[in-house]
GUNURO-801971 format. One record per residue: x, y, z of N, C-alpha, C in turn; residue in three letters. Coordinates in steps of 0.1 Angstrom, whole numbers. Layout:
R    n_c1    n_c2    n_c3   ca_c1   ca_c2   ca_c3    c_c1    c_c2    c_c3   residuo
R       X       Y       Z       X       Y       Z       X       Y       Z       ALA
...
END
This chain:
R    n_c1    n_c2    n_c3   ca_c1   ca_c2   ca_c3    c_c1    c_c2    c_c3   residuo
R    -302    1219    -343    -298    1223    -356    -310    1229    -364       UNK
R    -302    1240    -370    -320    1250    -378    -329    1234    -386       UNK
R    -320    1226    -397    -331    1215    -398    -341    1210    -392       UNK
R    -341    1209    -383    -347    1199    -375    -356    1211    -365       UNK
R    -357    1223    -364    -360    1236    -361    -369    1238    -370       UNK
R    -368    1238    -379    -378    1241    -391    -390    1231    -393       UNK
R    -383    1218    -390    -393    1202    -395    -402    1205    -380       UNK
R    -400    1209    -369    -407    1211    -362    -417    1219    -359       UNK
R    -413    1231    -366    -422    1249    -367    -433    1240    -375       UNK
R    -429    1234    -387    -439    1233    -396    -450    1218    -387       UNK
R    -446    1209    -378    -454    1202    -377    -461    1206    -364       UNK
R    -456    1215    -360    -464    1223    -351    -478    1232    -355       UNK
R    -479    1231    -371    -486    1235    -372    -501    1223    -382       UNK
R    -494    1213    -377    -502    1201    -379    -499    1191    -368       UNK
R    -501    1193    -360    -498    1184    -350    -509    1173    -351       UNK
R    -522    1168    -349    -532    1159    -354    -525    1152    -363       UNK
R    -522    1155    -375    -518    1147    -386    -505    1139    -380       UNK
R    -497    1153    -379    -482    1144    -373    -484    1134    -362       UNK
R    -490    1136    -352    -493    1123    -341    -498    1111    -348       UNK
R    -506    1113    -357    -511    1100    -363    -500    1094    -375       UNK
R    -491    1101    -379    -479    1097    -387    -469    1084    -378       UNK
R    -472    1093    -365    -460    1089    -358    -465    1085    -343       UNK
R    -473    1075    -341    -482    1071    -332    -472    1063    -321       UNK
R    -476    1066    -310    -468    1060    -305    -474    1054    -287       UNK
R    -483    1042    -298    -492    1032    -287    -488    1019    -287       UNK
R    -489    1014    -282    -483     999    -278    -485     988    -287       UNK
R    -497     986    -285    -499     977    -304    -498     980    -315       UNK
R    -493     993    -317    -485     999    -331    -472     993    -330       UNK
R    -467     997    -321    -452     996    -319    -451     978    -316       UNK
R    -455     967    -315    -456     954    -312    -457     950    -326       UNK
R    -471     953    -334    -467     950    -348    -463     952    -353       UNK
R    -452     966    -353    -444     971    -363    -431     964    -366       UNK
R    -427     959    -348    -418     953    -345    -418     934    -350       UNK
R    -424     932    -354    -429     919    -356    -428     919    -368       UNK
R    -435     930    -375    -432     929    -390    -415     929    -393       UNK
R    -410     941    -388    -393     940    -393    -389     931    -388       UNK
R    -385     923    -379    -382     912    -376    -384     897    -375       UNK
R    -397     900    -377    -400     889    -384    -404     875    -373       UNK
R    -404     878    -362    -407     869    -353    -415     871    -343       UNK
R    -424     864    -340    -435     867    -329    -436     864    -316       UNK
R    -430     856    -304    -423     852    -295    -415     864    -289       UNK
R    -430     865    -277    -418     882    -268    -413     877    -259       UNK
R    -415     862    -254    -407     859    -240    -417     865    -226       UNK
R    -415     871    -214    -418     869    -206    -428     887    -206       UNK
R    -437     882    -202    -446     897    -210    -445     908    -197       UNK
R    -438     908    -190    -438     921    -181    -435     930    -188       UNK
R    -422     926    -194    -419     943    -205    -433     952    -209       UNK
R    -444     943    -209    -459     953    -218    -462     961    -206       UNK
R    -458     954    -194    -466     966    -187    -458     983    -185       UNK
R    -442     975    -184    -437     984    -185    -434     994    -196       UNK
R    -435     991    -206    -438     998    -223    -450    1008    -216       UNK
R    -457    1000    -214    -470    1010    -215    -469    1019    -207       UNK
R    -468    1016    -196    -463    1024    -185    -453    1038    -192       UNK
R    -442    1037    -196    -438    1044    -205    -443    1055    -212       UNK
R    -449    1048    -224    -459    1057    -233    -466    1067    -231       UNK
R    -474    1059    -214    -482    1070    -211    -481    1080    -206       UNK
R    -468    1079    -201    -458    1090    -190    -457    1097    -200       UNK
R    -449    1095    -210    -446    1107    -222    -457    1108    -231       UNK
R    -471    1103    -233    -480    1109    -237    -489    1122    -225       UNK
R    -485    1120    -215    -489    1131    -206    -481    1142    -207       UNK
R    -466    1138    -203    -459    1150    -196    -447    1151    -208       UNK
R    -446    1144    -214    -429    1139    -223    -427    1154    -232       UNK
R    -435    1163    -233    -437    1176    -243    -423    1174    -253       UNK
R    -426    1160    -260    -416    1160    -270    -425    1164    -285       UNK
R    -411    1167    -297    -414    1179    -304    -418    1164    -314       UNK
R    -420    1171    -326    -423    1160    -338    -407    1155    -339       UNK
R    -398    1157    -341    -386    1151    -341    -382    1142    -335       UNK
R    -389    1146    -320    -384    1135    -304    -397    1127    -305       UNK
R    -409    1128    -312    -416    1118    -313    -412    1105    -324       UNK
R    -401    1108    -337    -398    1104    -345    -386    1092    -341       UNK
R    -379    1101    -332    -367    1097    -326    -371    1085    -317       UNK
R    -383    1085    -308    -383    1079    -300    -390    1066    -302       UNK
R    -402    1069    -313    -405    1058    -321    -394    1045    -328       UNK
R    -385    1055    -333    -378    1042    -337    -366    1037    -325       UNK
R    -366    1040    -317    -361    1035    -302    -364    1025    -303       UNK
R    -377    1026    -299    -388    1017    -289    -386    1008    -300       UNK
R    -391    1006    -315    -392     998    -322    -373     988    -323       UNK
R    -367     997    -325    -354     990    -330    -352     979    -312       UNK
R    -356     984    -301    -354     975    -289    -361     963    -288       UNK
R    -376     964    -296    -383     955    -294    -380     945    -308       UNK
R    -371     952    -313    -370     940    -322    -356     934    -320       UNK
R    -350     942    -310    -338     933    -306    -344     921    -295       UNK
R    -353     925    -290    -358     915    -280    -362     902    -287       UNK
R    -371     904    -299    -376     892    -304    -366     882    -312       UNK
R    -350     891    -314    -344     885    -321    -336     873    -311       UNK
R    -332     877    -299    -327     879    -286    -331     862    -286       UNK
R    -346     862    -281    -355     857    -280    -356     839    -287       UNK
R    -357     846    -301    -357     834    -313    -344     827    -310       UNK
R    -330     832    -312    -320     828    -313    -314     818    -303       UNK
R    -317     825    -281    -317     813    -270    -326     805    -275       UNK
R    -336     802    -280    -344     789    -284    -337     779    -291       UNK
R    -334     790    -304    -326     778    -312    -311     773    -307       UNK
R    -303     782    -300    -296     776    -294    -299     776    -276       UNK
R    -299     768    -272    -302     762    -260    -291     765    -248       UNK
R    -278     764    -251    -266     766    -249    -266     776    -241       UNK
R    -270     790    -250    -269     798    -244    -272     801    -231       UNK
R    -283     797    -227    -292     797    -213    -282     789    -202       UNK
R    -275     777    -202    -265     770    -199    -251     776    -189       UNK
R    -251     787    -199    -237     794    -195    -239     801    -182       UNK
R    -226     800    -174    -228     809    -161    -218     823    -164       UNK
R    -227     833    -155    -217     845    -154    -214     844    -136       UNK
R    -205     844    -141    -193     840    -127    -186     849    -118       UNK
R    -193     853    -109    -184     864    -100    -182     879    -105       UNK
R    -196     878    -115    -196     897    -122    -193     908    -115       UNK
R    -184     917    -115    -178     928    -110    -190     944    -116       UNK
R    -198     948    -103    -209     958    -111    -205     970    -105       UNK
R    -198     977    -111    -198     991    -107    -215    1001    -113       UNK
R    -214    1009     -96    -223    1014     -98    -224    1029     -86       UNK
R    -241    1039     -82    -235    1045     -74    -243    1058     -83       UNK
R    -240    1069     -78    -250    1081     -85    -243    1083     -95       UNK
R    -253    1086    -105    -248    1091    -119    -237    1102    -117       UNK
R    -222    1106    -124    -215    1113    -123    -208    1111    -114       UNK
R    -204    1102    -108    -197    1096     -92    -186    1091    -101       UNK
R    -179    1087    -116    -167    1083    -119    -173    1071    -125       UNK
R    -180    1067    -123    -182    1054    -123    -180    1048    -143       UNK
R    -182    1060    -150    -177    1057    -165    -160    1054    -167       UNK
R    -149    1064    -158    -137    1067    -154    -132    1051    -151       UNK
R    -139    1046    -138    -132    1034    -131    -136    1021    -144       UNK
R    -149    1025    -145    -152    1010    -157    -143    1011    -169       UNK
R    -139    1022    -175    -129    1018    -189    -113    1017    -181       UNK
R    -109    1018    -169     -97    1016    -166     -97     998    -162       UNK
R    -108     992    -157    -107     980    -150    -106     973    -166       UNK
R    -112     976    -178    -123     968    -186    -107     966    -194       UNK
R     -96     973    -193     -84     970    -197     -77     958    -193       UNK
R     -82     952    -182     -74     940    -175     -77     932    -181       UNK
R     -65     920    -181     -66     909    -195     -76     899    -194       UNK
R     -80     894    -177     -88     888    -172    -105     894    -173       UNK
R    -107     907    -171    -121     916    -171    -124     912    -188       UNK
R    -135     909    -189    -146     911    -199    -155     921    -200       UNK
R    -158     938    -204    -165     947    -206    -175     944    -216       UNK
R    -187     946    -216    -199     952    -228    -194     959    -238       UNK
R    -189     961    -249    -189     973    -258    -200     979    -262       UNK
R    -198     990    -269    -208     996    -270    -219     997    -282       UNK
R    -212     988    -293    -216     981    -303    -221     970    -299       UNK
R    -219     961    -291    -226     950    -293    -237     954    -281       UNK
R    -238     963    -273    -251     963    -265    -258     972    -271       UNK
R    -260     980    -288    -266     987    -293    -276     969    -298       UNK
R    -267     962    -305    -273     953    -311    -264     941    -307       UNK
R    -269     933    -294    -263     923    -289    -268     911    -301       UNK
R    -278     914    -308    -281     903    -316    -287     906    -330       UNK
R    -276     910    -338    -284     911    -351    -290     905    -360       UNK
R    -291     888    -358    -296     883    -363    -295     869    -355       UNK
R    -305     863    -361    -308     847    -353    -296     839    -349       UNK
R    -285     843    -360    -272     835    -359    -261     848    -357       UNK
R    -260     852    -344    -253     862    -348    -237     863    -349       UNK
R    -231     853    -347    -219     846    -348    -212     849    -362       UNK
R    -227     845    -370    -225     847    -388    -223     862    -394       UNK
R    -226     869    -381    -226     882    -386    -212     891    -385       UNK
R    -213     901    -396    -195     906    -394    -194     921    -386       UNK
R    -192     917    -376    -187     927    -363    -187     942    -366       UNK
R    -176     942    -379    -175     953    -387    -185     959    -392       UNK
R    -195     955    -396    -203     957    -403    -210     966    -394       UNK
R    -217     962    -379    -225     968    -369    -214     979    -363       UNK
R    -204     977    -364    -195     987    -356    -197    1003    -365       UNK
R    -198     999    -378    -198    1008    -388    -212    1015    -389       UNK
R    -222    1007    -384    -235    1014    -381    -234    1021    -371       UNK
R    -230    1019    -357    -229    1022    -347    -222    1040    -348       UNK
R    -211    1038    -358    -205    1047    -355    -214    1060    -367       UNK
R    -220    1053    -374    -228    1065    -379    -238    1072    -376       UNK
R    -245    1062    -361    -256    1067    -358    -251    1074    -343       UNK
R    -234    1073    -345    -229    1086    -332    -221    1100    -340       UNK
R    -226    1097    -353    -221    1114    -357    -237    1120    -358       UNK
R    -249    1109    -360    -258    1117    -361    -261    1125    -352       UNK
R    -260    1116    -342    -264    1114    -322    -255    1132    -319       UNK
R    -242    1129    -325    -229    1143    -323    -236    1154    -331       UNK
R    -241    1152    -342    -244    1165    -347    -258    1172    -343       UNK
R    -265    1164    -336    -278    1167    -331    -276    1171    -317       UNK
R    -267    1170    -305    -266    1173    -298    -250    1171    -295       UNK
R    -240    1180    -298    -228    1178    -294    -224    1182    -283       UNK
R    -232    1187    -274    -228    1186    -256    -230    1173    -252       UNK
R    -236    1166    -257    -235    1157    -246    -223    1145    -246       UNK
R    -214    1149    -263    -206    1137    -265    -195    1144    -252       UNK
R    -195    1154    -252    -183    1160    -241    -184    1159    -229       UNK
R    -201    1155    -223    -206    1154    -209    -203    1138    -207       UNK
R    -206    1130    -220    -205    1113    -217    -207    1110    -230       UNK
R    -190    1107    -234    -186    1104    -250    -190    1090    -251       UNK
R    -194    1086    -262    -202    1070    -265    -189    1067    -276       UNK
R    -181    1054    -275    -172    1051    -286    -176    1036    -287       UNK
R    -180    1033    -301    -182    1021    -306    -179    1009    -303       UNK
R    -166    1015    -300    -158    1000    -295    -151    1002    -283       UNK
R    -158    1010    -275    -152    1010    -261    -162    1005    -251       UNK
R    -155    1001    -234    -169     992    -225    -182    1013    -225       UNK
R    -192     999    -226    -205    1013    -224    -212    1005    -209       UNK
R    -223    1013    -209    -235    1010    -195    -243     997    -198       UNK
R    -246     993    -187    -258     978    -195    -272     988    -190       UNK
R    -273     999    -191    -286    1006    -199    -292    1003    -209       UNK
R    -280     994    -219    -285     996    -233    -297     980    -235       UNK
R    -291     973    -225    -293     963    -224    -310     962    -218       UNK
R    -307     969    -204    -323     970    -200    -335     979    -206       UNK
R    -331     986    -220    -338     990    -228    -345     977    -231       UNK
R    -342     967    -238    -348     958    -246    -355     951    -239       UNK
R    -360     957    -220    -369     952    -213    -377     961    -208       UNK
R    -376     973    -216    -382     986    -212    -379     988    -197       UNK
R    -369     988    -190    -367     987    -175    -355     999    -178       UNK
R    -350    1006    -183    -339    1012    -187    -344    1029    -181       UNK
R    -333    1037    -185    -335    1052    -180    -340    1061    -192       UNK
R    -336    1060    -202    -333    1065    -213    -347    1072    -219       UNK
R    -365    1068    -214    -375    1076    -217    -373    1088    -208       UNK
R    -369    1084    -193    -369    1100    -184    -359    1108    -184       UNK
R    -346    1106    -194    -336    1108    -199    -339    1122    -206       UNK
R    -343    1117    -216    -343    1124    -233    -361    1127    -233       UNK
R    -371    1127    -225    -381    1137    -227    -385    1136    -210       UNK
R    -397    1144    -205    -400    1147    -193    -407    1135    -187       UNK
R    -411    1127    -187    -414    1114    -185    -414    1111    -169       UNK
R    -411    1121    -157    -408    1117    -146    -419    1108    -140       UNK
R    -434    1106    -145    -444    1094    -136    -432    1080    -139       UNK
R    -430    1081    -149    -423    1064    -157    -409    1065    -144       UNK
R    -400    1073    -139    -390    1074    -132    -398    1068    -120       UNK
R    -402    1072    -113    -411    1066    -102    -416    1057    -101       UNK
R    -428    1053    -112    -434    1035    -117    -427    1029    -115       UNK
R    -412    1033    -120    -404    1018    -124    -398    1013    -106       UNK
R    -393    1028    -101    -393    1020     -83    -401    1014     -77       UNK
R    -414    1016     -77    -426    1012     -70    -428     992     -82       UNK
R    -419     988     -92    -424     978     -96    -415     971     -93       UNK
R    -416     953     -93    -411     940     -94    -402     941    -111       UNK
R    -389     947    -108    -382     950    -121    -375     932    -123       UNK
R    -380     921    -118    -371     911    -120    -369     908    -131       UNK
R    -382     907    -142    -383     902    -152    -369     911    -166       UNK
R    -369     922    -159    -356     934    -167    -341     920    -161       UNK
R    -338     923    -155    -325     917    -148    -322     898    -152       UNK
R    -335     893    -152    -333     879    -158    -331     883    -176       UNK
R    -339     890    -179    -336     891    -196    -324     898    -198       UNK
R    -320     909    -188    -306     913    -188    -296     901    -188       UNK
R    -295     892    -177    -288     874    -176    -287     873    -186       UNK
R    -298     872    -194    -300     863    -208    -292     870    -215       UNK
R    -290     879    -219    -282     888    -227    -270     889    -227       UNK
R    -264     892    -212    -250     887    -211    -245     874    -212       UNK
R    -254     861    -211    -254     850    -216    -251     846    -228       UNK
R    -260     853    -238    -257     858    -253    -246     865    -260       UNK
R    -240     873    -253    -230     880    -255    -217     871    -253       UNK
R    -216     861    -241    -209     854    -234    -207     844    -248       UNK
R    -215     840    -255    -218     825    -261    -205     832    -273       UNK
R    -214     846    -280    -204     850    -290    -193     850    -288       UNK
R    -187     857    -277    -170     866    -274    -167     862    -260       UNK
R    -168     847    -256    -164     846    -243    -154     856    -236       UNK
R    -160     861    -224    -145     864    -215    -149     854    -203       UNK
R    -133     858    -190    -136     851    -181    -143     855    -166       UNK
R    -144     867    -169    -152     870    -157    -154     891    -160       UNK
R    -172     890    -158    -176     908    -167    -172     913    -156       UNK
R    -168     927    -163    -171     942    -149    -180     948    -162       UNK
R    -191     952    -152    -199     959    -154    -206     973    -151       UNK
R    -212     978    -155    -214     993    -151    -224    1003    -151       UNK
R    -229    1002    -137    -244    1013    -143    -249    1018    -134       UNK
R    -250    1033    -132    -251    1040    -119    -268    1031    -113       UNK
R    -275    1032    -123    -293    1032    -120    -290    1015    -114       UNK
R    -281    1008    -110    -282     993    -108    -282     997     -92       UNK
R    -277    1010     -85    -283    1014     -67    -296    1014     -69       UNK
R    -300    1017     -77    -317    1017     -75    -327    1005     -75       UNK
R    -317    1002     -80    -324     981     -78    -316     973     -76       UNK
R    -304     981     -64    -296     970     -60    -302     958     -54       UNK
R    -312     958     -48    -313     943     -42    -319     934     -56       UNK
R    -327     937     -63    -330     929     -73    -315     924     -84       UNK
R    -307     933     -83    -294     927     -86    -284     914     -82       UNK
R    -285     918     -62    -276     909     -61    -283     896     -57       UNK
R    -301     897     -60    -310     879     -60    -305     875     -75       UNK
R    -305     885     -84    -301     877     -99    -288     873     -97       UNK
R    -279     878     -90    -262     876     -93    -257     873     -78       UNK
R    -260     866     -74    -258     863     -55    -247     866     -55       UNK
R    -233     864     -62    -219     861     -57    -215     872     -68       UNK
R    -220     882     -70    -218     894     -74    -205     903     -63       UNK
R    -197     911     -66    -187     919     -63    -196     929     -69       UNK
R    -198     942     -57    -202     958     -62    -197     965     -62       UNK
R    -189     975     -63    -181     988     -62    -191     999     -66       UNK
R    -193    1004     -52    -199    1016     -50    -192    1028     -50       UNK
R    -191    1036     -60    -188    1049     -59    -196    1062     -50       UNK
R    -190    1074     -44    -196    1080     -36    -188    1097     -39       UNK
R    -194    1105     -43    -188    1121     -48    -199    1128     -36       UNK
R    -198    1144     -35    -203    1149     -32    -216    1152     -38       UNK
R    -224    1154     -33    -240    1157     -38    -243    1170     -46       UNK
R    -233    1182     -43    -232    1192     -47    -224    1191     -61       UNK
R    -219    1184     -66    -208    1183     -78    -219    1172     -83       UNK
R    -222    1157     -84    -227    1152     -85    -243    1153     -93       UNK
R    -252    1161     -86    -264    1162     -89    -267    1173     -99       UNK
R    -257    1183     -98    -257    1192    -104    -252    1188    -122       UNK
R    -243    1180    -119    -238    1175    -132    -246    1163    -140       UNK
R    -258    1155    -133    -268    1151    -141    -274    1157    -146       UNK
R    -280    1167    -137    -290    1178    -142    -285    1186    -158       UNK
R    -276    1183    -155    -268    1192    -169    -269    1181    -180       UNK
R    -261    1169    -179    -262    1157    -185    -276    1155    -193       UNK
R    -289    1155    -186    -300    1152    -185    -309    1162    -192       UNK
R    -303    1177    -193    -308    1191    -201    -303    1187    -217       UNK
R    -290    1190    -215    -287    1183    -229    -293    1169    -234       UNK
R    -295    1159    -231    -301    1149    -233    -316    1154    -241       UNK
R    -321    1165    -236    -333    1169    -238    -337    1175    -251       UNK
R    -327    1184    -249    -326    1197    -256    -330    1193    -272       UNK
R    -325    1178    -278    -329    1182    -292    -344    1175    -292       UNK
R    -352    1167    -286    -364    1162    -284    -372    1167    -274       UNK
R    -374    1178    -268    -388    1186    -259    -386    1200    -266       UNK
R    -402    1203    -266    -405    1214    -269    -399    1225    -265       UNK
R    -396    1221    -244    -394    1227    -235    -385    1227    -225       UNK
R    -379    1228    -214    -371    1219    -203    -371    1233    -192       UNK
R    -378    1225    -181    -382    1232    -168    -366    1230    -161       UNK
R    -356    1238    -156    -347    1235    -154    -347    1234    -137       UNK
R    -355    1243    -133    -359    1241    -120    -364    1227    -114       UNK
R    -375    1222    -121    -384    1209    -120    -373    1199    -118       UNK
R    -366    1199    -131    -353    1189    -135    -345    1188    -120       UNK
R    -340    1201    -114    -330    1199    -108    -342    1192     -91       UNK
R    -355    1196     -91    -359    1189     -79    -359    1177     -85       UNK
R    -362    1173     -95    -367    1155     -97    -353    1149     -94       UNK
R    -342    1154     -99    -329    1146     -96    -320    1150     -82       UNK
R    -330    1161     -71    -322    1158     -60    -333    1149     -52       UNK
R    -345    1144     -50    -352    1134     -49    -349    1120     -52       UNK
R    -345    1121     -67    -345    1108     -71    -332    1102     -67       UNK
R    -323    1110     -64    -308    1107     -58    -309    1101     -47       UNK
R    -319    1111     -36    -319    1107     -24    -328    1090     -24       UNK
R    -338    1089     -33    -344    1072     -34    -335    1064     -35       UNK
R    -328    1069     -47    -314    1058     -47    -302    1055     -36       UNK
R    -304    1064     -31    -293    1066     -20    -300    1053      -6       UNK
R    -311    1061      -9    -315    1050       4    -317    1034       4       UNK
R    -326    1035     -11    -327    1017     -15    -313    1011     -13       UNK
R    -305    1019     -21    -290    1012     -24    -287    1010     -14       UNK
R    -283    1016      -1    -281    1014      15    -290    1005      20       UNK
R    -301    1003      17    -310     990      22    -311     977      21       UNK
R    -303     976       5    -294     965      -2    -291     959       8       UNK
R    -274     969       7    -262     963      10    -264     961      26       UNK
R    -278     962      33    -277     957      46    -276     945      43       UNK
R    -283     936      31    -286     921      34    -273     916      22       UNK
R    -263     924      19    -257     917      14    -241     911      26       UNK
R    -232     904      18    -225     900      24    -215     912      28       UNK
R    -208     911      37    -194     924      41    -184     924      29       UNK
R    -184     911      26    -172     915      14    -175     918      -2       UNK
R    -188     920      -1    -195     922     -14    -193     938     -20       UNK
R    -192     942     -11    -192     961     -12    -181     966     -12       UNK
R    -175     974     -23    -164     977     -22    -165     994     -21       UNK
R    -164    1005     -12    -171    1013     -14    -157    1023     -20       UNK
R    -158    1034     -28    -147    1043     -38    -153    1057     -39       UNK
R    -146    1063     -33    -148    1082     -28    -141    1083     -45       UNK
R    -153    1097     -50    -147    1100     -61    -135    1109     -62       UNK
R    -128    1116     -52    -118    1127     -49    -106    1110     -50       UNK
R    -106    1103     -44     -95    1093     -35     -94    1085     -52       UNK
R    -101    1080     -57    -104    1076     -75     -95    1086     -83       UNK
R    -100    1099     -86     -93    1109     -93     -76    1110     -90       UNK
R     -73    1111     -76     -61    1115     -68     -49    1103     -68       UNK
R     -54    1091     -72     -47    1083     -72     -57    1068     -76       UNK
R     -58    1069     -90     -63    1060     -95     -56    1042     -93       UNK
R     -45    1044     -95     -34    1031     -95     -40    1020     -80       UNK
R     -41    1033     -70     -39    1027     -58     -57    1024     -54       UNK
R     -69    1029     -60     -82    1022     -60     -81    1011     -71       UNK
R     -73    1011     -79     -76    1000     -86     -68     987     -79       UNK
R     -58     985     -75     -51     977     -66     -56     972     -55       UNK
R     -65     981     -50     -77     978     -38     -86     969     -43       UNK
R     -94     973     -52    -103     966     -58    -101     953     -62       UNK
R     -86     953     -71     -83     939     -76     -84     929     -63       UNK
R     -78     939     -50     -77     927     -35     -88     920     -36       UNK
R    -100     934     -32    -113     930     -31    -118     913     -39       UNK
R    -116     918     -50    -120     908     -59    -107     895     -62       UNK
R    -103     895     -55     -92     883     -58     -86     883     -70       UNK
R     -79     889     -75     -82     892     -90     -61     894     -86       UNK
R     -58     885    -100     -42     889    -104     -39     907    -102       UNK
R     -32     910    -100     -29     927    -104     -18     928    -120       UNK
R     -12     914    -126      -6     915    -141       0     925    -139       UNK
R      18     922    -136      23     935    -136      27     940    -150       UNK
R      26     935    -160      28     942    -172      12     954    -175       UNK
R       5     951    -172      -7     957    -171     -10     965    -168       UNK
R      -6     963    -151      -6     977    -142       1     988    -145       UNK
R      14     982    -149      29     994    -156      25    1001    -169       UNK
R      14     993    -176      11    1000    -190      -2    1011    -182       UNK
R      -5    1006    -176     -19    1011    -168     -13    1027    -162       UNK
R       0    1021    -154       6    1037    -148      15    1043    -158       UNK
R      15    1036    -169      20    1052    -180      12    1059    -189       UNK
R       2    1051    -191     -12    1058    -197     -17    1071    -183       UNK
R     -16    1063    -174     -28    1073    -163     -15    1085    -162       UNK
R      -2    1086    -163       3    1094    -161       7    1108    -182       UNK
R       0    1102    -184       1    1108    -198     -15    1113    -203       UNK
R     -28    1107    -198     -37    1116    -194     -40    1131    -188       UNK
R     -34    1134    -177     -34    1151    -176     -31    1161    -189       UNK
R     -17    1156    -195     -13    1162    -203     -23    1163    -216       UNK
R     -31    1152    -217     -39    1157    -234     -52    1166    -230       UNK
R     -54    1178    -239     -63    1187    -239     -78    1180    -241       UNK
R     -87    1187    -231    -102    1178    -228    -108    1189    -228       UNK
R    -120    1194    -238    -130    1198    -235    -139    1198    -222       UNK
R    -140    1207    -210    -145    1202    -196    -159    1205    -199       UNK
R    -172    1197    -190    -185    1194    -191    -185    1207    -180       UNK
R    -192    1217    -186    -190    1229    -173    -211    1232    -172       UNK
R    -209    1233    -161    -222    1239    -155    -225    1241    -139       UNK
R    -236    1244    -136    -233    1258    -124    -248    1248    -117       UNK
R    -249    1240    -103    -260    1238     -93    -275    1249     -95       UNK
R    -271    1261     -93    -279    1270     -95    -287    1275    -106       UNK
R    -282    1270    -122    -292    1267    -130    -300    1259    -131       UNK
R    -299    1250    -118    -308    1241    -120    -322    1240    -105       UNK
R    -320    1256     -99    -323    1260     -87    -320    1251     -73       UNK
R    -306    1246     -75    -298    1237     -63    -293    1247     -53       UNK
R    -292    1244     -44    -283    1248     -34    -270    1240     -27       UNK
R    -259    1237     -29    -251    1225     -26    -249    1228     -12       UNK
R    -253    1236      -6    -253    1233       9    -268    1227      16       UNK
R    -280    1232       7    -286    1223      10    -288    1206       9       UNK
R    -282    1205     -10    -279    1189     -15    -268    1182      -2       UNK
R    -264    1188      -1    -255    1182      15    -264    1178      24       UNK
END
């Protein structure tokens, strides 16, 4: 937007001053967070290495603009203050920590494999418990957050997705965010700095790589803790959950969640990688100076292939009936009949009132008009017979 075009031209030409407006070093951002929230107790201190780790990736390579330094500052800040609230609150109540999650259902698998598609059709079942996407913006708004009125955060949420729409409106079309619908537990592993969302939205790729090469446990138990918290507020009886980047640390997943159910999704590499890369441009576009589209499209046919392989190295040591594996063509072509599979998999009721509301919605779908997420492998110097 020319706004925010302009606020940049001009701090382009004070950049010194602006950096120091908008500083963005670790014990800035620790006390800042401390001050607004008011509590000092960070819990298990791996997140610092990974913060930092962070920082420094986008203080090297991140070529974000004064806007995406502004933007990103108050990120980091609003996460770490959801952590310390997080934090305070399992202390005072005890309870929390107590609770089991029971036989969690994780969809996951390369980014653009469906895996958004299959999570809002399962998260309909009477029995499934989904994340919304209000409460994993702010799983905890306050110490008591029980006391707090739902409405109230839902109504923030939604205003900080017209900002989010008017700052970048490709991306609501590439991957629409609705307040009150199931979202990714991305949001979640933000508050452990273990999340995607710095190599996302600026150039950041050392931090993509750090985070494979590290012991991400300490993300995945404070992740537990969160769905624990979530669980205390709005019990359900058993989560499906959803997050392509959980192939990348599938084994650290299924030591946190042993009797975990996975559903792996699988598309072609050529449709697939190409439509991150696009996902990932836009993501950019209102926070870097710049966007190497070539770079972009090698970092995400690499980082595909990491994930591809970890994820497969998993599921050697997991059990046979843990893996549920879902071709994205066989998903599209007949949704009813992978979801019926899946329910086997997981022993799960099929609720034929459910299903029936389930096969008149999916048949009333084609018909409403969709903005399509269009873009081309070769803008991003792919070859899909090579990505094959």
């Amino acid at each position: 937007p020319v706004p925010v075009l302009l606020l940049n031209a001009i701090a382009r030409r004070s950049s010194r001053i602006s950096e120091k407006l908008i500083t963005l070093k670790t014990e800035h951002l620790l006390e800042s967070a401390c001050r607004k929230a008011g509590y000092i107790d960070w819990g298990d201190q791996g997140f610092k290495k990974a913060l930092e780790a962070l920082l420094l990736s986008v203080s090297l390579e991140g070529k974000l603009t004064f806007f995406g330094r502004f933007t990103l500052r108050q990120f980091l800040t609003d996460n770490l203050c959801n952590r310390l609230r997080i934090i305070e609150t399992v202390k005072r109540f005890p309870e929390i920590g107590q609770l089991k999650i029971l036989q969690p259902i994780f969809i996951t698998g390369w980014y653009r494999t469906g895996t958004t598609y299959l999570h809002n059709l399962l998260a309909t079942h009477p029995h499934l418990r989904a994340p919304l996407f209000w409460e994993l913006r702010h799983p905890c708004p306050d110490v008591d957050p029980r006391k707090v009125d739902s409405q109230k955060i839902i109504r923030k949420v939604r205003r900080t997705g017209r900002i989010h729409r008017y700052m970048s409106p490709g991306f609501s079309v590439a991957h629409a965010m609705s307040a009150e619908k199931p979202e990714e537990c991305l949001h979640l592993f933000e508050n452990a700095f273990c999340g995607t969302t710095g190599f996302f939205i600026t150039e950041a790729k050392t931090y993509a790589w750090w985070l494979l090469h590290q012991d991400v446990q300490h993300g995945y138990e404070f992740y537990k803790m969160q769905l624990q918290l979530l669980n205390w507020q709005r019990p359900g009886q058993q989560w499906v959950l959803k997050w392509p980047y959980h192939l990348w640390h599938l084994g650290t997943l299924l030591k946190t969640f042993p009797d975990a159910t996975i559903i792996h999704l699988h598309r072609d590499p050529g449709e697939a990688i190409g439509s991150v890369c696009s996902l990932a441009a836009i993501a950019r576009s209102s926070f870097c100076t710049s966007i190497d589209d070539t770079a972009l499209g090698q970092f995400w046919l690499d980082y595909n292939e990491a994930g591809l392989q970890r994820g497969f190295a998993a599921r050697e040591k997991a059990d046979a009936d843990q893996i549920v594996d879902v071709r994205y063509p066989d998903l599209r072509a007949d949704p009813l009949a992978e979801i019926n599979r899946i329910l086997k998999a997981v022993d799960l009721d099929g609720d034929i009132v459910w299903l029936n509301s389930l096969q008149a919605n999916l048949k009333t779908q084609p018909q409403k008009k969709q903005i399509s997420h269009r873009y081309a492998p070769s803008q991003f110097g792919l070859d899909p017979g090579k990505m094959r």
